[in-house]
C-alpha positions in Angstrom: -99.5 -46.5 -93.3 -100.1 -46.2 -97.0 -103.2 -46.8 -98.2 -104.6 -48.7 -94.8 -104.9 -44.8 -93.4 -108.5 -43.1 -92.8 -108.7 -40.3 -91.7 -112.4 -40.9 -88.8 -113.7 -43.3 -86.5 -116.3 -43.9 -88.5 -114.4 -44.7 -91.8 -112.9 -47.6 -89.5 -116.4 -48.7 -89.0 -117.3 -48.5 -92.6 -114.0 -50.6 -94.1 -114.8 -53.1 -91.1 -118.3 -53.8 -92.2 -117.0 -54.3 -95.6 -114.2 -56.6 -94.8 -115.5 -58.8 -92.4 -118.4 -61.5 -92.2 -121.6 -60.6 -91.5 -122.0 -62.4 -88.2 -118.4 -61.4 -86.9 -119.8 -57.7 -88.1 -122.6 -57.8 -85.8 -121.2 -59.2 -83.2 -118.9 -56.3 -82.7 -121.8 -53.5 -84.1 -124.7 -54.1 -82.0 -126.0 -53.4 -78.6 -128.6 -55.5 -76.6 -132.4 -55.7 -77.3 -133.5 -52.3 -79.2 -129.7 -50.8 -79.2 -131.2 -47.8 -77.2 -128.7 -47.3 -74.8 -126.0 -48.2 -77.7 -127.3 -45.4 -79.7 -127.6 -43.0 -76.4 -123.7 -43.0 -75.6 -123.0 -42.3 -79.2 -126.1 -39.4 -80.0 -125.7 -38.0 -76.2 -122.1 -36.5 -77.0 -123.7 -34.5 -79.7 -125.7 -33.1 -77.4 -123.0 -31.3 -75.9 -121.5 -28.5 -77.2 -118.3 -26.4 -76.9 -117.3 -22.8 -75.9 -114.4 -21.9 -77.9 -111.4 -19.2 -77.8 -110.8 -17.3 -80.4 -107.4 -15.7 -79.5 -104.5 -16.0 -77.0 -104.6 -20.1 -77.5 -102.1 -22.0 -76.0 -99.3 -22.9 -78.4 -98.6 -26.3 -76.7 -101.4 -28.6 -75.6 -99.9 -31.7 -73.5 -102.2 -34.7 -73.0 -100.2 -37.3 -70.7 -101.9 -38.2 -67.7 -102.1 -41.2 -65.2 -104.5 -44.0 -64.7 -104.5 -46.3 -62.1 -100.6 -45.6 -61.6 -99.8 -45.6 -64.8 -98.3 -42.5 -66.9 -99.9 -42.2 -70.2 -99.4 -40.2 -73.0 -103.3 -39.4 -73.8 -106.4 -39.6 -72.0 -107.5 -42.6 -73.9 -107.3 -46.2 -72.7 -108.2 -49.6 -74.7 -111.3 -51.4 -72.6 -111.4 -55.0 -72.7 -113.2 -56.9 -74.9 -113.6 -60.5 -75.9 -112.6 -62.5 -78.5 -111.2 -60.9 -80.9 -111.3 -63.3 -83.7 -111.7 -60.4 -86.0 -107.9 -60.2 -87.0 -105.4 -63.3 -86.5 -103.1 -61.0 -84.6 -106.4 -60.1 -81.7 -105.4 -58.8 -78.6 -101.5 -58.7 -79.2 -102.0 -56.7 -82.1 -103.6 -54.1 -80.0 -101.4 -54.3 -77.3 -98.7 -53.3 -79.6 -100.6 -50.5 -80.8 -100.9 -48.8 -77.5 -97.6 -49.4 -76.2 -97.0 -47.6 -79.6 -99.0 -44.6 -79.0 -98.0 -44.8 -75.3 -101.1 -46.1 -73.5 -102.6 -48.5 -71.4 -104.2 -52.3 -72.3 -107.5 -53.6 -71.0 -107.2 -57.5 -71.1 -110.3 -59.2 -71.0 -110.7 -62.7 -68.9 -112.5 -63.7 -72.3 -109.7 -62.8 -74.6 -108.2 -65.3 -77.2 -104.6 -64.5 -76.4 -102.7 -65.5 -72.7 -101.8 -62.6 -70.5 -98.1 -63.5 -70.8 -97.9 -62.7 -74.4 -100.0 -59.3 -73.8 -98.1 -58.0 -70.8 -94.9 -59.0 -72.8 -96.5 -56.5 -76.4 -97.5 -53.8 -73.4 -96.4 -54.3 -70.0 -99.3 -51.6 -69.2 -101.7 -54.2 -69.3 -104.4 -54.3 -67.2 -105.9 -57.7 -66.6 -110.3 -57.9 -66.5 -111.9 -60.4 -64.6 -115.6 -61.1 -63.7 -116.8 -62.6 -60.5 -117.0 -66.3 -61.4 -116.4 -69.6 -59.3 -114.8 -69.7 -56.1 -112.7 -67.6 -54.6 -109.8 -70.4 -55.0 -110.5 -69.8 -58.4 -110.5 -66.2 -58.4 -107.3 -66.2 -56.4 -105.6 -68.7 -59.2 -106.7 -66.5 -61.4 -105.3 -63.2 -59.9 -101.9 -65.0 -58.6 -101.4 -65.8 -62.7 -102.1 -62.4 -63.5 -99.2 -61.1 -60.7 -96.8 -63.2 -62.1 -97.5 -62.2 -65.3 -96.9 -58.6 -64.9 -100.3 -57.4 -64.9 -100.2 -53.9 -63.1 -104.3 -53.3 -62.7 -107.4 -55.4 -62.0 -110.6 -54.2 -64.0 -113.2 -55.7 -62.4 -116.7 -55.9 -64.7 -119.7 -55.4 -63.3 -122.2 -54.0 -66.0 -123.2 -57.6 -67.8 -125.9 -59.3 -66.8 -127.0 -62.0 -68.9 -128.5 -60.1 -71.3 -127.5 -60.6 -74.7 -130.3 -60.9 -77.3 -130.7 -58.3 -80.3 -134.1 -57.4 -81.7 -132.1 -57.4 -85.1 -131.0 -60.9 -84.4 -128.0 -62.4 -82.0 -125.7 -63.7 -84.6 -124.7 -67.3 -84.2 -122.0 -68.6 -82.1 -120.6 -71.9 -82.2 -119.2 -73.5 -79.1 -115.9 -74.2 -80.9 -114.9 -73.5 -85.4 -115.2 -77.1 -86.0 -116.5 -79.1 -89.5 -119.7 -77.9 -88.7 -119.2 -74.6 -87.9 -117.3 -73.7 -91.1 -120.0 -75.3 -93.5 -122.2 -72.7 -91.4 -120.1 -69.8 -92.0 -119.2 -70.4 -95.1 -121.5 -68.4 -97.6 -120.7 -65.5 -96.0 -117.2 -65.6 -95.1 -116.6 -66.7 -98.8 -118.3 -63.1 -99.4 -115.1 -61.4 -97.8 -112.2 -63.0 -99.4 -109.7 -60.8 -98.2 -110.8 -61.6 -94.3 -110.6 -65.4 -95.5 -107.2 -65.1 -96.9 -105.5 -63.1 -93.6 -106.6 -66.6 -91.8 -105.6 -68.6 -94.1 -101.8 -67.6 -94.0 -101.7 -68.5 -90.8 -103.3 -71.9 -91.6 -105.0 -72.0 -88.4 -109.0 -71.4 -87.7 -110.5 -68.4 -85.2 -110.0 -69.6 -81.7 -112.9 -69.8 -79.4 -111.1 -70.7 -76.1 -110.3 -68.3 -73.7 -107.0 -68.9 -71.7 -106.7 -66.4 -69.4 -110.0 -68.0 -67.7 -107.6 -70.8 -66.1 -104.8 -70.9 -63.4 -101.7 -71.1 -64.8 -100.9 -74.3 -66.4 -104.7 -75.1 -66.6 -106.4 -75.8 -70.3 -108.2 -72.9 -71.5 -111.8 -73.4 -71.5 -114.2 -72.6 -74.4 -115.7 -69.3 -74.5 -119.2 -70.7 -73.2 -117.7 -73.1 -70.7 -116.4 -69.7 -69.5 -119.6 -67.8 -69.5 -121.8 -70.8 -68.4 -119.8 -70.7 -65.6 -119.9 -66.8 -64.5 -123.6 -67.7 -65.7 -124.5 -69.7 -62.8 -122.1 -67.8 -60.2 -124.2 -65.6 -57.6 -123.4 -61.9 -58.1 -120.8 -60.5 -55.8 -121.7 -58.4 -53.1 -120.0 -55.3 -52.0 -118.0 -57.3 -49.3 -117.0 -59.7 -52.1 -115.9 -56.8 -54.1 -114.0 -55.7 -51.0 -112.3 -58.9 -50.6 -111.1 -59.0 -53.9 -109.9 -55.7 -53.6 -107.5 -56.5 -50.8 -107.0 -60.2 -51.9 -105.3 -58.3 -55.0 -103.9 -55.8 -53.2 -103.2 -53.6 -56.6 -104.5 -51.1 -58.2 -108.4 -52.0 -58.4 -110.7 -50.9 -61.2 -114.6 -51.3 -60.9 -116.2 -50.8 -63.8 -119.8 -50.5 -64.8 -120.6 -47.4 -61.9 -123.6 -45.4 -63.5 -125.1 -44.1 -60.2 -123.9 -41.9 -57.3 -124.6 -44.6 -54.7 -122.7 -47.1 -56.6 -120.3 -44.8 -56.3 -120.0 -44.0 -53.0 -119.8 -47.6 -52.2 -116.9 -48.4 -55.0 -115.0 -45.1 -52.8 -115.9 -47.5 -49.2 -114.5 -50.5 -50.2 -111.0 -48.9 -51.3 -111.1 -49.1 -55.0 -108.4 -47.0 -57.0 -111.0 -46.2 -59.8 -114.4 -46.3 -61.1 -115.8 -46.7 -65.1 -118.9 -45.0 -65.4 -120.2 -47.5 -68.1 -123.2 -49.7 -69.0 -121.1 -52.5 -71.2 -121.0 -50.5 -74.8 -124.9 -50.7 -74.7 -124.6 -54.9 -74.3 -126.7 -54.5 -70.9 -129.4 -53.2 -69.4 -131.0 -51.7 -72.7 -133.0 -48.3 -71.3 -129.9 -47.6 -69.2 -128.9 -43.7 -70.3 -125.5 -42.8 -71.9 -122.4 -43.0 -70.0 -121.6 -38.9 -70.5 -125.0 -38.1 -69.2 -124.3 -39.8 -65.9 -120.5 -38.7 -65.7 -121.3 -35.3 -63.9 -123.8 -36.2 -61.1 -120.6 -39.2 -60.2 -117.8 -36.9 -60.6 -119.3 -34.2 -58.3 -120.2 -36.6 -55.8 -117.1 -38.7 -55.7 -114.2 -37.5 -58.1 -111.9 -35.9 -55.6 -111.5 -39.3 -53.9 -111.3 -41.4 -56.5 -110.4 -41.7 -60.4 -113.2 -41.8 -62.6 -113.1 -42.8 -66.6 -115.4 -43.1 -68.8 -116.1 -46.1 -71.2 -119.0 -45.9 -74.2 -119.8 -44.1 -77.1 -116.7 -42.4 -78.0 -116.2 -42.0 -81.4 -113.6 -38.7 -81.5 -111.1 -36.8 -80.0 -113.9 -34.4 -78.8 -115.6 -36.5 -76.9 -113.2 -37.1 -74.5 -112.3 -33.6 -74.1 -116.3 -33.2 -73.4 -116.3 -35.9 -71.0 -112.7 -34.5 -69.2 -114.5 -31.4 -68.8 -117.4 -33.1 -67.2 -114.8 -34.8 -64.8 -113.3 -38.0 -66.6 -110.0 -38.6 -66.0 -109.5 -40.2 -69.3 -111.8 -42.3 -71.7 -112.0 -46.1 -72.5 -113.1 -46.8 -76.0 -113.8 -51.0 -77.3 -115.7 -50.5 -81.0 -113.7 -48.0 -82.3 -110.3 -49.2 -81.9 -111.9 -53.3 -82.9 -112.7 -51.6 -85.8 -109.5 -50.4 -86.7 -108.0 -53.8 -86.1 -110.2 -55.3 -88.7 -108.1 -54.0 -91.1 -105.0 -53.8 -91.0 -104.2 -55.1 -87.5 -101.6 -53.0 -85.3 -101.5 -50.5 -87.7 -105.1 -49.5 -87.7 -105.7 -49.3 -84.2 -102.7 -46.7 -84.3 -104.7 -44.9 -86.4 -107.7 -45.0 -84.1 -105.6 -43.9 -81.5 -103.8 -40.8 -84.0 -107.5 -40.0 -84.6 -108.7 -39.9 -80.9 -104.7 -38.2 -80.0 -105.5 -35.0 -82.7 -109.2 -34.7 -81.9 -108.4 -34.3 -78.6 -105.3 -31.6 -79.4 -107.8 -29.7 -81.5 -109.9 -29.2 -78.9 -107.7 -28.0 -76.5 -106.4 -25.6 -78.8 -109.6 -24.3 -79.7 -110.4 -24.3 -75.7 -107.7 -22.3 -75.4 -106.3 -25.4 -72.8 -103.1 -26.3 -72.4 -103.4 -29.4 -70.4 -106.0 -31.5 -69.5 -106.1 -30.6 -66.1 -107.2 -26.8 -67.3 -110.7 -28.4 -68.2 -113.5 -27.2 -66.7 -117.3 -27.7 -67.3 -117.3 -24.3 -68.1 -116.1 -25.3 -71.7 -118.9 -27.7 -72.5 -122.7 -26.4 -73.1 -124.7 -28.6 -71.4 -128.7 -28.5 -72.5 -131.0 -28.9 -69.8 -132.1 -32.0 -69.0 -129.4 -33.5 -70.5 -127.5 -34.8 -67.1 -128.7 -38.2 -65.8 -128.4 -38.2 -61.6 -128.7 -41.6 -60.8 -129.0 -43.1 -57.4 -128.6 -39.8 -55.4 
């Protein structure tokens, strides 16, 4: 990779805030309201600590594993996320990258690039919807996923409506026309080289999102989209059901943080739960992810897979969280930050960061293979567990 390499998660964040605008920064940075529960799924990992070997470690540590059906070579999956205007490339560029590094793809309904083209850069893509319009909708919408090759449904359940930032919400325009750019300008004129990747491809960020249609439908804009999930009543568990058998696939619901949630995911059939509360863009209050990982995956983990999605930031953490009964982790900011610069290539390197983190633990574990983890290896303070919904 030359001189696009860096060696942490966090130098991905750093070069990202330096290369992109300020608003396009923040959008990807920041959690809801205070941040609270944003800065809980990162700080509660540090909580935990490990309980290393010191001799007679394993001399091979193997990390492949399967989600939802699918064999993958680490215990680290891409979550979806929206939008990702950040690099001209977006979602393909990603996709690439984990079909690169032998992983899975989380699609998101308000992506900027059609499922066709990301099933064809990974055909281990898994396609996210949210419960929005009518169930004719919803069926066009999963009979386009089907033919497109999608092998998974993640269904997203942790979002409601709130999105406002005590820092400040940065703007965003319905569409990039005349109006928006004179708006944007003064700071994206602040990060030439950002400026300059768009401008090769002499087109503008797109703000629609095409995989919200049926096929052959014209994408909507991002906020013709979300006024529209907006004003949908929530599902209830027999709606959850129905689209469960209605897609008839492997079913992911994600946003689980208590044990009766849970238990109810495990009633209506679903393949897999993600213990997650939206990167810290929901309910702000709402505890870290890890911290209610263990009360879920005693409860309900030897009848369904559980994964974890928030806060991770190394290789370590999703050892921690394996031993505490994750089947693998999702990350979203870490690997967006990667494709800020350069694209494919640095969400590889996310991935090479997450892949050797996660080796040197096991080493150091004395572990060789995921399955071996235990919560054994992982101090866990008192207090620290959050047992929601028991």
């Amino acid at each position: 990779m030359g001189g696009v390499w860096f060696e942490t998660v966090a130098e991905a964040e750093r070069r990202a805030a330096k290369r992109l605008p300020r608003s396009v920064d923040l959008a990807v940075r920041a959690g809801s309201e205070r941040g609270l529960t944003l800065a809980d799924n990162v700080a509660a990992f540090g909580e935990l600590g490990f309980a290393p070997h010191m001799a007679g470690l394993s001399a091979k540590r193997e990390q492949a594993t399967v989600v939802m059906g699918q064999p993958i070579s680490m215990p680290v999956l891409i979550s979806p996320t929206g939008v990702q205007a950040i690099h001209p490339d977006g979602e393909l560029a990603v996709a690439r990258a984990a079909a690169a590094r032998g992983t899975a793809m989380g699609l998101s309904s308000f992506a900027s690039k059609p499922i066709e083209e990301v099933v064809a850069a990974n055909p281990q893509t898994f396609l996210q919807v949210y419960w929005s319009g009518s169930q004719e909708k919803m069926v066009q919408r999963l009979d386009r996923a089907r033919a497109a090759g999608a092998v998974g449904l993640i269904v997203t359940l942790d979002w409601s409506f709130v999105h406002a930032r005590d820092w400040g919400s940065p703007f965003i325009p319905e569409r990039i026309d005349a109006k928006a750019v004179l708006r944007y300008a003064p700071e994206v004129l602040r990060r030439p080289r950002w400026l300059a990747q768009w401008a090769r491809t002499k087109s503008l960020p797109d703000l629609t999102v095409p995989n919200w249609a049926a096929a052959g439908e014209p994408a909507p804009t991002f906020f013709g989209a979300y006024g529209e999930w907006m004003t949908t009543p929530p599902p209830s568990w027999d709606d959850l059901r129905w689209l469960r058998e209605t897609w008839g696939g492997p079913f992911m619901l994600k946003g689980i943080m208590r044990v009766d949630d849970a238990r109810r995911a495990v009633d209506i059939g679903a393949t897999a739960i993600s213990v997650s509360n939206h990167g810290g863009n929901n309910l702000d209050g709402t505890p870290a992810t890890i911290r209610a990982l263990p009360a879920i995956a005693e409860a309900v983990g030897g009848e369904i897979e559980v994964v974890i999605d928030g806060g991770i930031r190394r290789g370590g953490d999703v050892v921690k969280a394996l031993a505490l009964g994750a089947r693998a982790g999702m990350i979203g900011r870490a690997y967006l930050w990667g494709l800020a610069a350069p694209g494919q290539a640095g969400v590889e390197n996310v991935l090479d960061i997450l892949r050797n983190g996660i080796d040197s633990a096991l080493l150091a574990l004395g572990r060789s293979s995921l399955s071996e983890l235990t919560p054994t290896d992982v101090l866990v303070p008192p207090g620290f567990t959050r047992r929601l919904g028991e």
